[in-house]
C-alpha distance (Angstrom), angle and dihedral (degrees) to the residues before:
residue distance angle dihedral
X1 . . .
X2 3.73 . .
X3 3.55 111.2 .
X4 4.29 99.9 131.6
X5 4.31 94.5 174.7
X6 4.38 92.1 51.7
X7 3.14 123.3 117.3
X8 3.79 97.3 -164.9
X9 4.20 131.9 10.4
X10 3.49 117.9 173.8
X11 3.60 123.0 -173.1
X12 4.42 102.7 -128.0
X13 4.19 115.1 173.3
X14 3.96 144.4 133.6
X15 3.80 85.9 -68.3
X16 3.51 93.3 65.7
X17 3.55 103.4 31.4
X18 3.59 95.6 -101.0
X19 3.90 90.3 -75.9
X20 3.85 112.3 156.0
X21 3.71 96.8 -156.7
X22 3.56 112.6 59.1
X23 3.68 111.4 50.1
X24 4.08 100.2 62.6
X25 3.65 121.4 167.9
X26 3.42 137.0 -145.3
X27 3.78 135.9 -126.1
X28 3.88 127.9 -132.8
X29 3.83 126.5 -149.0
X30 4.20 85.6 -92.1
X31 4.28 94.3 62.2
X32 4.40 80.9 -105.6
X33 3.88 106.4 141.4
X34 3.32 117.9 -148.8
X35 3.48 148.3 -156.3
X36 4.23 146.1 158.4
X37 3.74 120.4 -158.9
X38 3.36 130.3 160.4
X39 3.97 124.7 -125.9
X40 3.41 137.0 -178.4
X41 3.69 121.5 -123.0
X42 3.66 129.1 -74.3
X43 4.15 132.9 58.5
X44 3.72 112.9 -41.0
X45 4.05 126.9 -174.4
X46 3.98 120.2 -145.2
X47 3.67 142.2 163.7
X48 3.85 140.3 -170.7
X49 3.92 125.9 -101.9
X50 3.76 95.0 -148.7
X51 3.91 108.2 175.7
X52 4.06 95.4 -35.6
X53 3.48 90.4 -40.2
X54 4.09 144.8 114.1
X55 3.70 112.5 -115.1
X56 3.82 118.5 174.2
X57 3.80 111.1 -147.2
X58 4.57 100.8 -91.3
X59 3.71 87.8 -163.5
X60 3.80 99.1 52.6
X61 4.18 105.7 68.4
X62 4.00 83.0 -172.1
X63 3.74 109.4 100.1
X64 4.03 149.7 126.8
X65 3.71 139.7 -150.9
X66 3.64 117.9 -96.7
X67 4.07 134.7 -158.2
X68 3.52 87.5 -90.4
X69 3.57 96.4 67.7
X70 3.87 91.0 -114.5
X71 3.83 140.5 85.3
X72 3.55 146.3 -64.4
X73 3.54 136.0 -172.4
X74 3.78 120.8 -128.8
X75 4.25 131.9 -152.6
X76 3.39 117.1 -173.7
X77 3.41 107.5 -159.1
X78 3.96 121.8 -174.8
């Protein structure tokens, strides 16, 4: 996740039930946050905690509507 002037991004979705505190990411010397988790197979939905805000994923195209009216991002992994 690209987001070089953030002060905190933290990665929330299904795979963590949706909790916006205990995924944080970290940032590299190029403003790229990053983050490895491991999920189990299947379609998952996540978005970014950038700064106390929602941010969908803008490099992932794959994504679904959600109760809230807004976006999330979808992996499929296999």
């Amino acid at each position: 996740m690209y987001a070089p002037g953030a002060k905190e991004v933290i990665l929330v979705g299904d795979f963590n039930m949706w909790n916006n505190t205990v995924q944080p990411m970290k940032k590299d010397e190029k403003g790229i946050w990053n983050k490895i988790v491991m999920l189990l197979p299947g379609m998952h939905e996540y978005k970014f905690f950038v700064d106390g805000e929602w941010w969908h994923d803008p490099k992932n195209d794959q994504t679904c509507c959600n109760q809230h009216g807004t976006l999330n991002s979808v992996i499929t992994v296999s």
